[in-house]
C-alpha positions as CSV (number, residue, x, y, z in Angstrom):
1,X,89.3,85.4,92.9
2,X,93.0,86.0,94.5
3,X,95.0,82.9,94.9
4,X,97.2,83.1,97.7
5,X,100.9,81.3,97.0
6,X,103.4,81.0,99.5
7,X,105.5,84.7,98.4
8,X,101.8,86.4,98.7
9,X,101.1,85.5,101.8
10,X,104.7,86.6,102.8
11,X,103.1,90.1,101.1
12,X,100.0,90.2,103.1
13,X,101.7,89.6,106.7
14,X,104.1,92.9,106.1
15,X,101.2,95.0,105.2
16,X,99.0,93.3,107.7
17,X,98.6,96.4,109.3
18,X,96.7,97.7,106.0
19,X,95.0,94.6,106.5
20,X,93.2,94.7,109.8
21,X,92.6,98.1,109.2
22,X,90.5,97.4,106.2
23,X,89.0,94.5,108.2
24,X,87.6,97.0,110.8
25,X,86.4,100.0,108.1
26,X,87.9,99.7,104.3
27,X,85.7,102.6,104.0
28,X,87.1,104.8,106.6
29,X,90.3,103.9,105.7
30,X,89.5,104.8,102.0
31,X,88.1,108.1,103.6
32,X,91.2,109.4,105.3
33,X,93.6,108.5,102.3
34,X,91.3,110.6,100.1
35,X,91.8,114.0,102.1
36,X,95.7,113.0,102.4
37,X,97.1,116.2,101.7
38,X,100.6,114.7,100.1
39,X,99.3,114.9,96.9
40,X,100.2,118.2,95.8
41,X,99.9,120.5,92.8
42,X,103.7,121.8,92.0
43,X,105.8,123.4,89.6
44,X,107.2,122.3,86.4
45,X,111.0,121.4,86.2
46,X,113.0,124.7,85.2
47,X,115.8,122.1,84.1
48,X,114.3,119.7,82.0
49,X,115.6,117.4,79.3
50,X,114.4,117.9,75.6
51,X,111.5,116.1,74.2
52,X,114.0,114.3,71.3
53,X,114.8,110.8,70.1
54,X,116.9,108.8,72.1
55,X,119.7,106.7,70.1
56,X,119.3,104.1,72.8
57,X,116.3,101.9,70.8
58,X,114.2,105.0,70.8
59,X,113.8,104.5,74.9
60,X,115.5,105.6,78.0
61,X,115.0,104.3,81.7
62,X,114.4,105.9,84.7
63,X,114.6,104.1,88.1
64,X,112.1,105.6,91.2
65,X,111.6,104.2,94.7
66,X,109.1,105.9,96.6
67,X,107.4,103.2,99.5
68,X,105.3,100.0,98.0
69,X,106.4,99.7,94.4
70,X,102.8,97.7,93.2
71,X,101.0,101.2,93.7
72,X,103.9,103.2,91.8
73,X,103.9,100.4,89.1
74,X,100.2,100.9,88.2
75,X,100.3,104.6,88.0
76,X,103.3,105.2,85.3
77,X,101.9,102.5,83.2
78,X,99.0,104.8,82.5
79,X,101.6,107.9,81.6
80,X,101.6,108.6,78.0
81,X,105.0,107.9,76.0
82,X,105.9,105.2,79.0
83,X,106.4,101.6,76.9
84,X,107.1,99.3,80.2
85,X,106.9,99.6,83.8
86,X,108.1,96.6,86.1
87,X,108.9,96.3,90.0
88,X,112.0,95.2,91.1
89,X,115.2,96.3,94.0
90,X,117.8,99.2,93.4
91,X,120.5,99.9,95.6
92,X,121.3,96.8,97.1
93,X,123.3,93.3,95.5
94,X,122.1,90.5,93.6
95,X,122.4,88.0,95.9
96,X,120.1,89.9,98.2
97,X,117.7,90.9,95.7
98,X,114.8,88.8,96.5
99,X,111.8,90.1,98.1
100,X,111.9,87.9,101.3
101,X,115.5,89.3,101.6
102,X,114.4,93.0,100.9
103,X,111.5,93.2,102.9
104,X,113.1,92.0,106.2
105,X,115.8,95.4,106.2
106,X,119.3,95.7,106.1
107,X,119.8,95.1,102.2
108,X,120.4,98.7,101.4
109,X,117.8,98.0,98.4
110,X,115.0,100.0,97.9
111,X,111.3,98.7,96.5
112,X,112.2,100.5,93.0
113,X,110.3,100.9,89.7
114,X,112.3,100.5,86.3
115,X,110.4,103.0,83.9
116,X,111.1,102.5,80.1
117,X,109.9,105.2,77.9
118,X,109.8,107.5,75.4
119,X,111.9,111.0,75.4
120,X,110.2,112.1,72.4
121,X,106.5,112.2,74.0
122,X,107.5,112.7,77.8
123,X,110.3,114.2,79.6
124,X,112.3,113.0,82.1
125,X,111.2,116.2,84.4
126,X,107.5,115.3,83.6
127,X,107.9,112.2,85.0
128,X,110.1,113.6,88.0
129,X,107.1,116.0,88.4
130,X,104.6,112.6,89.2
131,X,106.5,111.1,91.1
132,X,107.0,113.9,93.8
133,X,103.8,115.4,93.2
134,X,101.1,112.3,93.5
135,X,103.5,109.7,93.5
136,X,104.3,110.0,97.2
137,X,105.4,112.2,100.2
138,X,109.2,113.2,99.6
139,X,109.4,114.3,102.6
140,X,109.3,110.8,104.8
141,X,112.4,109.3,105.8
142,X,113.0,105.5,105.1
143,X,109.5,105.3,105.2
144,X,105.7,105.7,103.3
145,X,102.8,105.7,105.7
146,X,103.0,102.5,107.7
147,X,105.9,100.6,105.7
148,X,108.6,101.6,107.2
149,X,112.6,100.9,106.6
150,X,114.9,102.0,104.1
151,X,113.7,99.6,101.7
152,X,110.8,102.3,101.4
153,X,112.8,105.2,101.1
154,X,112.4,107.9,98.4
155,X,115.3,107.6,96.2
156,X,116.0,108.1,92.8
157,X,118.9,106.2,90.7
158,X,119.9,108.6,87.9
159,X,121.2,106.4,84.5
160,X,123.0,109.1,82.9
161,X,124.4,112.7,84.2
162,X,121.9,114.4,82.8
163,X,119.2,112.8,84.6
164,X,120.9,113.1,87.5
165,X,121.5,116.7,87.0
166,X,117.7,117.5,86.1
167,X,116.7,115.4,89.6
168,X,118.9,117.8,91.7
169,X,117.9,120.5,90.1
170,X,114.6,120.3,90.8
171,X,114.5,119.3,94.1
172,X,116.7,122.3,94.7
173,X,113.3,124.1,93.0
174,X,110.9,122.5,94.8
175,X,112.9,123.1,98.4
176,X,113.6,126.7,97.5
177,X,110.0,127.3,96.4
178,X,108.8,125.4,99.5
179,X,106.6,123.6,97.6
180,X,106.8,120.9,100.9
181,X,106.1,121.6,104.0
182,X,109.0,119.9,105.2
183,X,112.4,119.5,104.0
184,X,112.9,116.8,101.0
185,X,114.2,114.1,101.6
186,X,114.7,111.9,98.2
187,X,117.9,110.6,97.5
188,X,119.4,111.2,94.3
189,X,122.1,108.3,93.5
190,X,123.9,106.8,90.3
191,X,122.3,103.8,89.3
192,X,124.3,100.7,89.5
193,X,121.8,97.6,88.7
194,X,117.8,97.2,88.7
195,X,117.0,93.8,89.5
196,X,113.6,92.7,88.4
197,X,110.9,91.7,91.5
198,X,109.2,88.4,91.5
199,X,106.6,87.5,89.1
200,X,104.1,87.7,91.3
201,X,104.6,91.6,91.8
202,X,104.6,92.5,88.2
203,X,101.2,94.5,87.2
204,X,99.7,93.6,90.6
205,X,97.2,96.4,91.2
206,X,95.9,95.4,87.9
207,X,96.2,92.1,88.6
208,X,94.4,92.2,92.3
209,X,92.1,95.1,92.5
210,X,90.2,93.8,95.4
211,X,93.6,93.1,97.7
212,X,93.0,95.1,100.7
213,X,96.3,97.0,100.8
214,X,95.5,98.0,96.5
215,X,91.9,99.4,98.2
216,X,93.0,101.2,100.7
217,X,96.2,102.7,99.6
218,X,96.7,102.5,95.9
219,X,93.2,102.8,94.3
220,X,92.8,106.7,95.9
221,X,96.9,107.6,94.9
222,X,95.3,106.4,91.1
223,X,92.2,108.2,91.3
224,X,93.8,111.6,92.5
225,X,96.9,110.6,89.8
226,X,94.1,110.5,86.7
227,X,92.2,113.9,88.2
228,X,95.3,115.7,88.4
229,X,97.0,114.7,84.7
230,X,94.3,113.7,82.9
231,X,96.1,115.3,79.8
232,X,99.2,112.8,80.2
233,X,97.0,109.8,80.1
234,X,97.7,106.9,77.2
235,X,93.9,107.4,77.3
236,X,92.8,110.5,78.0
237,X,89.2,110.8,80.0
């Protein structure tokens, strides 16, 4: 049973959209998210980095923002040679790095993922290739379906040259192969700081299954996410 605290609620009246709509039809809600052409079958990276051991611990990070971070969250956990996955706000300050704060605009943080994995089982162009490929539309500005505002932007926070070298590049791919239908518009940026999201946010589409929002938006970007990599599952089907 979900137990609603003060933050939650705060969750549920910025989706509420998500949430009258699965009021009137979860299923035909469901339905139309299932035939949502974003989730596309692309190319590899041409510029890649190599599958070695980093001297950082044996992990590296990479930092994603692409719309609601819970449904991003839950997918990349399930990526084989990822160690940690936690929500949390790029882009913005630390004193305005609070959810409350973030939501309402005018931060200049985006809802961001901090990835934490290993280079020797997955690259950092494999995991580039999820996140524009299932992980959502690149091509939306400031926005993902109904959450709109830069907080929801598609941005990417390189933490080293190389990464941000391997990003560029294969957008540059993707734009000249017209993978898209429309132009790109992800951000590539340094990254500055990652600053973790409230407790409550952490694993919460494993947490919450039955939340209306998790139902109707992240369950189907999951489902078409296992289909499509089945082979870079921790657990492969």
């Amino acid at each position: 049973m979900l137990v609603f605290s003060v933050n939650l609620a705060q969750s549920l009246r910025r989706r509420s959209f998500w949430f009258t709509l699965a009021l009137v039809g979860v299923a035909i809600a469901v339905g139309s998210y299932l035939i949502n052409p974003f989730s596309k079958v692309i190319p590899d990276p041409v510029v890649d980095t190599a599958l070695v051991s980093s001297p950082n611990n044996g992990t590296e990070r990479a930092i994603f923002a692409g719309g609601c971070f819970w449904g991003l969250e839950a997918m990349f956990e399930e990526v084989r040679g990822v160690t940690d996955v936690r929500t949390g706000y790029s882009g913005g300050t630390e004193a305005t790095a609070n959810y409350a704060r973030v939501s309402g605009g005018g931060t200049d943080h985006a809802e961001s993922i901090e990835i934490v994995y290993d280079p020797a089982q997955v690259s950092y162009g494999e995991l580039l290739k999820i996140f524009f490929s299932v992980g959502h539309d690149p091509t939306q500005v400031n926005r993902q379906g109904v959450d709109q505002g830069r907080q929801y932007r598609s941005a990417i926070f390189a933490t080293t040259p190389e990464q941000k070298q391997v990003a560029q590049a294969y957008i540059d791919q993707l734009e000249e192969s017209q993978a898209f239908d429309q132009a790109i518009a992800t951000e590539v940026n340094d990254f500055d700081a990652f600053y973790p999201a409230e407790d409550y946010h952490q694993d919460f589409v494993q947490r919450n299954p039955a939340h209306p929002y998790v139902l109707v938006h992240d369950l189907p970007k999951l489902r078409k996410f296992r289909q499509q990599y089945s082979d870079k599952l921790k657990t492969q089907s």
